[in-house]
KEPA-504274 format. One record per residue (C-alpha): chain; residue number from 1; x, y, z. Coordinates in steps of 0.02 Angstrom, whole numbers, always signed. Layout:
{chain: A n: NUM xx: X yy: Y zz: Z}
...
END
This chain:
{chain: A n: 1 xx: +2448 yy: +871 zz: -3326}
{chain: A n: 2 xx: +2294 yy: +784 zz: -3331}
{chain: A n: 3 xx: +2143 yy: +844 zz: -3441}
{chain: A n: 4 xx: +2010 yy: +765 zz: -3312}
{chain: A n: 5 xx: +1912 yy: +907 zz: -3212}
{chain: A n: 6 xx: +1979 yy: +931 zz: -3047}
{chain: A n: 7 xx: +1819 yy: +883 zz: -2940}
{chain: A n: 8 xx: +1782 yy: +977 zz: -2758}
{chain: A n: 9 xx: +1639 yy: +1010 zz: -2638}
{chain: A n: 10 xx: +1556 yy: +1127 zz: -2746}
{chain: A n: 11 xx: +1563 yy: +1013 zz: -2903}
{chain: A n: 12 xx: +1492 yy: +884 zz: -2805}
{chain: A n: 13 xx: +1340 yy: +987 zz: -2726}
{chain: A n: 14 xx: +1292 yy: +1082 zz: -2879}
{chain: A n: 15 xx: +1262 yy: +883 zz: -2965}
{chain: A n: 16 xx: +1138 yy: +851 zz: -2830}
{chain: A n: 17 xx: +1061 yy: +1002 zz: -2818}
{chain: A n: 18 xx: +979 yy: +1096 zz: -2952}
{chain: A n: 19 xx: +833 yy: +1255 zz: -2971}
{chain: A n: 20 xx: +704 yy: +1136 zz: -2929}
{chain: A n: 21 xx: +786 yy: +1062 zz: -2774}
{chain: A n: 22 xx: +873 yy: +912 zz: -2704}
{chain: A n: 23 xx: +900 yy: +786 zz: -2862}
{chain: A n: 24 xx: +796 yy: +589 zz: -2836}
{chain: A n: 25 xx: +909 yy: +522 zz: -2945}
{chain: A n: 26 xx: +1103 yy: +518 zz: -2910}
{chain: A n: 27 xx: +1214 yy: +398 zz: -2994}
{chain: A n: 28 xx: +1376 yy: +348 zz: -2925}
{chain: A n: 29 xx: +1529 yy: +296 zz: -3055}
{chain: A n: 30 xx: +1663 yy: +170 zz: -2944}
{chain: A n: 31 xx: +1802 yy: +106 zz: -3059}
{chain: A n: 32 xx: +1898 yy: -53 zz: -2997}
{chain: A n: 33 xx: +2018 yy: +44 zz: -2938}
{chain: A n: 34 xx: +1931 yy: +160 zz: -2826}
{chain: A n: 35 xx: +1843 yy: -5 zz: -2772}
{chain: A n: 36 xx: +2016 yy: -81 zz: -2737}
{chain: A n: 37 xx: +2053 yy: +86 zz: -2634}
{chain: A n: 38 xx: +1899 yy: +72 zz: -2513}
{chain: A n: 39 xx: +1915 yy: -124 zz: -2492}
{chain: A n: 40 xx: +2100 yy: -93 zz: -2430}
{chain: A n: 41 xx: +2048 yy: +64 zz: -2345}
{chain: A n: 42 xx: +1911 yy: -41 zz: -2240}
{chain: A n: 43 xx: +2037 yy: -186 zz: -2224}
{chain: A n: 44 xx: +2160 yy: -75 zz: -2136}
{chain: A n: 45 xx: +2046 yy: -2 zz: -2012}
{chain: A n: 46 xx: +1994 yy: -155 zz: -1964}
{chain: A n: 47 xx: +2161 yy: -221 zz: -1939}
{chain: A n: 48 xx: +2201 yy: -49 zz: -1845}
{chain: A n: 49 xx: +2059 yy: -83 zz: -1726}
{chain: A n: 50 xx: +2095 yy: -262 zz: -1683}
{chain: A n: 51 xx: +2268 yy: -205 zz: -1651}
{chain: A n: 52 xx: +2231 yy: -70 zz: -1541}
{chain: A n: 53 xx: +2102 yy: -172 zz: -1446}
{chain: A n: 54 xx: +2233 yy: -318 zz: -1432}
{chain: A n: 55 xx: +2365 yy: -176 zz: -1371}
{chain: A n: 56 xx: +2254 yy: -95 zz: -1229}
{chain: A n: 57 xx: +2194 yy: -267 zz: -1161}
{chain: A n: 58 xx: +2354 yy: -344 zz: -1158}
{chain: A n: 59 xx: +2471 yy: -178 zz: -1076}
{chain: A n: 60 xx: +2345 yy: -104 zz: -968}
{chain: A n: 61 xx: +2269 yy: -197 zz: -817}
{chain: A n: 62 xx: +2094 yy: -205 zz: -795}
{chain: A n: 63 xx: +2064 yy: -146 zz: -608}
{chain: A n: 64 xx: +1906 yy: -264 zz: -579}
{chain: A n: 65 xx: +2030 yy: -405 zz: -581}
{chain: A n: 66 xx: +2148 yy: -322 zz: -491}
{chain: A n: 67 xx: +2035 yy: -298 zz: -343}
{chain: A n: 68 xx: +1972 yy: -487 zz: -368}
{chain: A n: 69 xx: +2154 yy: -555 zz: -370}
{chain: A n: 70 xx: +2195 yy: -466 zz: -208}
{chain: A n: 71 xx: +2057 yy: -513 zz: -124}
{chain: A n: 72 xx: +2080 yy: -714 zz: -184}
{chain: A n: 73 xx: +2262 yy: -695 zz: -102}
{chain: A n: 74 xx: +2206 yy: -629 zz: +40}
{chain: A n: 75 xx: +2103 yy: -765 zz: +82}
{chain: A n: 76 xx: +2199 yy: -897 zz: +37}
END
């Protein structure tokens, strides 16, 4: 079992927030690893979006183009 505080909203409001009000001065501890964490995290949804994107411009038609390809047939 680990001897580290378990930390939750509470915790985390009461250290910005005091008697006299909202605290100026915050400071926020990363480590490398919960650097590592975000990087990949931000990584990932990036890759999600570009995938997404990719996926709903590729397998569903755009119905502008539609209309313009229809039209270019029927005058030709």
């Amino acid at each position: 079992m680990s001897t580290e505080k378990k930390r939750n909203i509470k915790n985390y409001l009461d250290a910005l927030v005091d008697k006299d009000g909202l605290k100026t001065e915050v400071t926020i501890t990363m480590t490398s690893e919960t650097t590592m964490k975000l990087v990949i995290a931000l990584l990932g949804s990036g890759l999600t979006i570009m995938l997404v994107y990719s996926l709903v411009k590729n397998y569903f038609p755009n119905a502008q183009l539609m209309a313009i390809q229809k039209q270019l047939k029927a005058i030709q």
